[in-house]
C-alpha positions in Angstrom: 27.2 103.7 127.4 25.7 102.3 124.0 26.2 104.2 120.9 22.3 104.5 120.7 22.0 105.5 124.3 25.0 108.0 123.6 22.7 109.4 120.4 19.9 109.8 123.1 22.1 111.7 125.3 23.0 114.2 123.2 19.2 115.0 121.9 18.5 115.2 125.3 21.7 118.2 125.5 24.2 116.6 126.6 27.2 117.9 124.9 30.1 116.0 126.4 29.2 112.2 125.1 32.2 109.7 124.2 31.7 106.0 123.6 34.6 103.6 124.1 34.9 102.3 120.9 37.4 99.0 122.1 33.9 98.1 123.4 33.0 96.1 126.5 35.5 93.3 126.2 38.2 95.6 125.6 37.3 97.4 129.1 36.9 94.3 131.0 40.5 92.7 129.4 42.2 95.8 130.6 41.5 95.2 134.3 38.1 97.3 134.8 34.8 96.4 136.7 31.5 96.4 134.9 28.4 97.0 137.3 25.0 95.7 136.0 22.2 97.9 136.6 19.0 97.0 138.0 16.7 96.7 135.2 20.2 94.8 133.3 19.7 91.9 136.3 16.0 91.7 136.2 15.0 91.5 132.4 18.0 90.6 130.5 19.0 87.7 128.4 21.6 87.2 131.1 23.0 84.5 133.2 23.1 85.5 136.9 25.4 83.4 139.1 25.1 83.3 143.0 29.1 82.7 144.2 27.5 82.0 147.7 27.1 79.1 150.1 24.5 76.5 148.8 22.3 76.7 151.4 22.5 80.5 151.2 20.7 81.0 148.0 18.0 78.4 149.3 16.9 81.1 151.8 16.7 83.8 149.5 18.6 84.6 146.0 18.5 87.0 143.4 15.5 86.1 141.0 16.7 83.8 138.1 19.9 83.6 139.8 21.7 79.7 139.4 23.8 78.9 142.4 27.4 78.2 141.7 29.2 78.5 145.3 32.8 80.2 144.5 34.4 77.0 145.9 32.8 74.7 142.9 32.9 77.6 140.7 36.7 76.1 139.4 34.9 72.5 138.4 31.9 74.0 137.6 32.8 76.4 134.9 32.1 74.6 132.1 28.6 74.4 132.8 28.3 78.2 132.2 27.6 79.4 128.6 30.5 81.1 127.4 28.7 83.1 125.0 26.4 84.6 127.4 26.6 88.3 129.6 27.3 86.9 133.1 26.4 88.9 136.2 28.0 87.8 139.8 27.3 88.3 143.3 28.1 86.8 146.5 28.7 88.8 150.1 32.2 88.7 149.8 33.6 91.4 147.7 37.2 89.5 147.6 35.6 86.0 146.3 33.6 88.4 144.0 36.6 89.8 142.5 38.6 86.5 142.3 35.3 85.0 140.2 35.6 87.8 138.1 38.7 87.5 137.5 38.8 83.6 137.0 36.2 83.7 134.3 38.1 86.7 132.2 41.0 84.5 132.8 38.9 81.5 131.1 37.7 83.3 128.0 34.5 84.8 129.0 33.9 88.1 127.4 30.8 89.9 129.3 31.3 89.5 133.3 29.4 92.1 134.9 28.6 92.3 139.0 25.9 93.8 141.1 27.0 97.0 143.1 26.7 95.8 146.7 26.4 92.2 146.1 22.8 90.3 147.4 22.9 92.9 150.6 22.4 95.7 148.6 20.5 93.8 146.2 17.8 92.8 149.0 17.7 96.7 151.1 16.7 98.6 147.6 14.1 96.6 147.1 15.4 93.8 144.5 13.1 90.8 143.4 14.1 88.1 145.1 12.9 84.6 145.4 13.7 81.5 148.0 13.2 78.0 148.3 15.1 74.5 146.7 17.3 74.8 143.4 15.8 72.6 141.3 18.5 71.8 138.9 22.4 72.6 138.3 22.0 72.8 134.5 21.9 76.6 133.3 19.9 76.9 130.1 20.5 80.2 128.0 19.7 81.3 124.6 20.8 84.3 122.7 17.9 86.9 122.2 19.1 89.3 119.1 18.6 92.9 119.8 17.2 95.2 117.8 19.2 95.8 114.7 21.5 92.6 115.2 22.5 90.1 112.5 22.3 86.3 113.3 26.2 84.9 113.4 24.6 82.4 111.2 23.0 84.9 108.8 26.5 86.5 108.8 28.3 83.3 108.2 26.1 83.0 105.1 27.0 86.0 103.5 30.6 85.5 104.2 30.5 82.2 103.1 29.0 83.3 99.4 26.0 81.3 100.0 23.6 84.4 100.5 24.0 86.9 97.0 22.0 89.4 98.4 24.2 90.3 101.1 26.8 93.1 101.0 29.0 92.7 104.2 31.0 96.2 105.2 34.0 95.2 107.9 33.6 99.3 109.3 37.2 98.6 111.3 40.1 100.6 110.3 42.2 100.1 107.4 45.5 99.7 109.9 43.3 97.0 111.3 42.3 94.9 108.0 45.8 95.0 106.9 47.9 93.9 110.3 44.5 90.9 111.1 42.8 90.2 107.4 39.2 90.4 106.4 36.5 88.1 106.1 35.9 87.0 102.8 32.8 88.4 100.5 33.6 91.6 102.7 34.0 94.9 101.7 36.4 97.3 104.1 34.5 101.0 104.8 36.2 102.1 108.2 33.4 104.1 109.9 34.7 107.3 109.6 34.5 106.9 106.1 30.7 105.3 105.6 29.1 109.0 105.0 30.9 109.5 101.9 30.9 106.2 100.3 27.2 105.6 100.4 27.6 105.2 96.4 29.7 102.3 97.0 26.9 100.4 98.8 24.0 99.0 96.8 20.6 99.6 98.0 18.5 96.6 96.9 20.5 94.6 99.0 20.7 93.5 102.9 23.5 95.2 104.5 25.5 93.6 107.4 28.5 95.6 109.4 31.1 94.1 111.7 33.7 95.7 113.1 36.1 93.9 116.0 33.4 93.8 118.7 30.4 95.4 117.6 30.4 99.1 119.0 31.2 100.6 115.4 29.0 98.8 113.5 26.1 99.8 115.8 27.0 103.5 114.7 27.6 102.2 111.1 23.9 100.5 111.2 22.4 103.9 112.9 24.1 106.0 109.9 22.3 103.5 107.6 19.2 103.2 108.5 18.8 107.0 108.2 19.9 106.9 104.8 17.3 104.1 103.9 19.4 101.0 103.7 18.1 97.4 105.0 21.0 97.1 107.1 21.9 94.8 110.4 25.1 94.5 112.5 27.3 92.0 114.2 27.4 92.5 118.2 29.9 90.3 118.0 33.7 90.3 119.3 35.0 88.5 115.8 37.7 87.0 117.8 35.0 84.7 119.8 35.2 81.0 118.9 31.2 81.5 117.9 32.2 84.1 115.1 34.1 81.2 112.8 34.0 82.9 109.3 37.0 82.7 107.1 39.7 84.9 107.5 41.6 86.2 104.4 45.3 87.4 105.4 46.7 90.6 103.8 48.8 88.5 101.5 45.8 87.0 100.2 45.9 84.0 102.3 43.1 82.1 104.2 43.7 82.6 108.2 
C-alpha cells in the first residue's frame, strides 16, 4: 500500500493502516512476491514481459506485453529497461519464479507478476490482443507521478546549480551518519518535519528524498498541507540513475 492510498484508507475508517517504510525494493530484496493488479497491467507506465514460447504470445498475449521466452530471457536481458516496473507472466509458475528471481539477481528493482499468469489473465476477462510481434526492441519512458521530482531537477539542486531549491534528505539521522548526504541537502528525518517547519523557507521549491521514496511521499503530503511548493524523489538513491554526490560523515565526497 502507498502512503497516499494508506491516508485514504483511514478517512474511509480504517484504523489498522501500516505502510512498509523499506519500501518496494526493500520487500522484493528480502525474498517476497509482488502481484500487479489489474488496472497496474492495463494502464501503467510498465513493461510487461511474456516468459512464454514465441509462438505462444502470437496466438494471444497480454495487451502491450513484449515477448521474451524465459529460454532467451538470460541473453536478452539487457534489452529490458532497468529503470522501469517490470510485470511477468508465463504458464509456468516455476519459470515464473526463476525470472523473477534472475532479474532481482541482475539489479532490477520493481519486478512484479500477474496472479495466475496469462490463464487467469484470459478467464477474468483481461485485454488481450494476438497476431505477429512486430519488433524485439522495448521502448519505455518514465511518466512522473503526481508530486514527483525529475532525477534531473534533483540533480540540479544538489548540484548548486538551482538556488531556489531547498533539498530535505527526510531519512534518519542513524542513516545520514553510517551512508552520507547529498550535498546542498539539509537532514529533517520525517518524524521530525512537523516541528521544524521554521527551518524550511517558503519562497522556495522544496524536494524530499529519503532511501527509496516511501517517506518523502509522506514528507511531501505533510507539506503540501502546510502550503509549501514541495516535490519528492520516488527514487531508491542507491540506483545507478540517482548519481548526485555523496558527502561522507567525515566530510568527504563518496
Amino acid at each position: 500500500m502507498s502512503t497516499t492510498n494508506a491516508g485514504l484508507a483511514r478517512k474511509l475508517g480504517y484504523k489498522n493502516v501500516s505502510v512498509y517504510l523499506d519500501g518496494e525494493p526493500a520487500w522484493i530484496a528480502a525474498g517476497n512476491p509482488m502481484y500487479a493488479s489489474r488496472k497496474y497491467v492495463e494502464t501503467g507506465n510498465v513493461v510487461i514481459v511474456d516468459l512464454r514460447a514465441s509462438n505462444k504470445a502470437v496466438k494471444g498475449r497480454i495487451k502491450r506485453a513484449v515477448s521474451i521466452p524465459y529460454a532467451e530471457l538470460e541473453d536478452r536481458i539487457d534489452d529490458i529497461p532497468r529503470n522501469a516496473p517490470i510485470v511477468l507472466y508465463s504458464d509456468d509458475e516455476e519459470e515464473l519464479m526463476d525470472a523473477a528471481e534472475d532479474l532481482i539477481d541482475d539489479g532490477f528493482k520493481h519486478v512484479s507478476r500477474t496472479a495466475g499468469n496469462y490463464a487467469a489473465w484470459t478467464r477474468t476477462g483481461g485485454a488481450v490482443e494476438s497476431g505477429p510481434i512486430a519488433s524485439k526492441e522495448i521502448s519505455w519512458v518514465r511518466v512522473l507521478g503526481k508530486g514527483e521530482v525529475s532525477v534531473a531537477d534533483f540533480k540540479k539542486a544538489t548540484d548548486g546549480a538551482d538556488p531556489n531549491a531547498f533539498v530535505i534528505d527526510s531519512r534518519t539521522p542513524d542513516e545520514v551518519a553510517e551512508l552520507g548526504i547529498f550535498r546542498n541537502t539539509v537532514n529533517i528525518p520525517l518524524d521530525q518535519i512537523a516541528d521544524r517547519m521554521n527551518e524550511i523557507p517558503k519562497d522556495k521549491k522544496i524536494y524530499v528524498h529519503c532511501s527509496t521514496g516511501a517517506r518523502a511521499d509522506m514528507a511531501y503530503q505533510e507539506l503540501k498541507k502546510a502550503g509549501y511548493n514541495v516535490k519528492f524523489l520516488l527514487l531508491n538513491i542507491s540506483d545507478a540513475e540517482c548519481d548526485c554526490e555523496i558527502l561522507k560523515p567525515n566530510g568527504n565526497k563518496g
